[in-house]
C-alpha positions in Angstrom: 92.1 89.2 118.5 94.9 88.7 121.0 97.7 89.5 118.3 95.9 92.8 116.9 97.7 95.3 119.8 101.3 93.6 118.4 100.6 92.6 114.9 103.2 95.6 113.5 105.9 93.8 115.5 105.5 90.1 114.6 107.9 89.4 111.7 106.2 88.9 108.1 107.8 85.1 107.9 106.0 84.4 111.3 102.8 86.0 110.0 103.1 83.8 106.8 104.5 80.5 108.3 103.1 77.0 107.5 102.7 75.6 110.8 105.0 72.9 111.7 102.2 70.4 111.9 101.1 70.8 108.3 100.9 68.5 105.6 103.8 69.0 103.4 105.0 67.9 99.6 107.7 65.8 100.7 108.5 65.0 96.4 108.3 68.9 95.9 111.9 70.3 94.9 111.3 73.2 96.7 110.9 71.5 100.2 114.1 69.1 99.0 116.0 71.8 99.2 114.5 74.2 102.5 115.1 70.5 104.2 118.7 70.0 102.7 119.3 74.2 104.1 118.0 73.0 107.1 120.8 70.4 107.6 123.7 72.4 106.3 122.6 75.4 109.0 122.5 72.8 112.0 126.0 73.5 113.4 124.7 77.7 113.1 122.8 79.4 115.7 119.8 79.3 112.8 119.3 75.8 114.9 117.7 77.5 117.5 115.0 78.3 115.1 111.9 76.0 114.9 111.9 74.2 111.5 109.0 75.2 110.2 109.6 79.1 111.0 112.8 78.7 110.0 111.9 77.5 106.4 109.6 80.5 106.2 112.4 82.9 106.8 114.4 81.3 104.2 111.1 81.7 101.8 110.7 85.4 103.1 114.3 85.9 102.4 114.3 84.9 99.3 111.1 86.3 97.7 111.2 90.1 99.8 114.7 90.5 100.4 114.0 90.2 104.7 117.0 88.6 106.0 116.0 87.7 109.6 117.1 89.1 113.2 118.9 86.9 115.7 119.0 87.6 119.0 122.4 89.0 120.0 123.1 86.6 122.6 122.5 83.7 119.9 125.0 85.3 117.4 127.7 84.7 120.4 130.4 81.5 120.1 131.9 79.8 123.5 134.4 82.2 124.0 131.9 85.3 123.9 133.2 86.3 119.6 130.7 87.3 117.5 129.4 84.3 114.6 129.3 85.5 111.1 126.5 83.6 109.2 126.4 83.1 105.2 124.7 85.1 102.8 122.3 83.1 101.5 119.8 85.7 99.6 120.8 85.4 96.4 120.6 80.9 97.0 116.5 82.0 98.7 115.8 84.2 95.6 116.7 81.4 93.1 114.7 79.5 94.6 112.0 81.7 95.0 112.0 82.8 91.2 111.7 79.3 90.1 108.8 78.7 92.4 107.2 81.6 93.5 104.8 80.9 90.3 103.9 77.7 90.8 102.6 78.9 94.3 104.6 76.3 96.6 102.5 77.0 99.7 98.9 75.9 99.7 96.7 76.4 101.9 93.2 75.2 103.2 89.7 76.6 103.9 89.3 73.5 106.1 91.4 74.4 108.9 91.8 77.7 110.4 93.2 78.7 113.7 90.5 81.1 115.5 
């Protein structure tokens, strides 16, 4: 594949994401509250992150620990100051412990991307 010569570099919550064109549980808790994240991080450079990817670093974070890497440019307010984002692991691994079991994300033999 295309990917093979850079797979070591490609984050583990891109590897793992749910494409943003999947079907999702819209009555599952767990996607209540990734959505309900997704609005309280809207003013936060996190917006620059597609949704989907986005939802998988919050999942990543919270079941491995992986707090995600912003660009440095992105971390920067108007007058050039460094932004200091929340902690959120310990909110991700609540949620992961409560869910993790269950096996939120499902997946299908159906469609693959080749």
């Amino acid at each position: 594949d295309k990917w093979d010569a850079f797979y070591e570099q490609i984050p583990i919550s891109l590897l793992h994401h749910t494409n943003g064109n999947g079907i999702y549980n819209t009555s599952h808790p767990l996607l209540e509250r990734l959505v309900g994240q997704l609005e309280v991080e809207a003013p936060c450079p996190y917006n620059s992150i597609p949704y989907d990817y986005r939802m998988s670093q919050m999942w990543v974070e919270g079941t491995l620990g992986i707090v995600p890497k912003l660009a440095p440019k992105i971390m920067l307010n108007e007058e050039g100051g460094n932004i200091t984002l929340s902690d959120n692991r310990k909110m991700f691994s609540k949620w992961a412990q409560k869910w993790q079991d269950e096996d939120p994300y499902r997946f299908t033999k159906a469609i693959h991307n080749y």
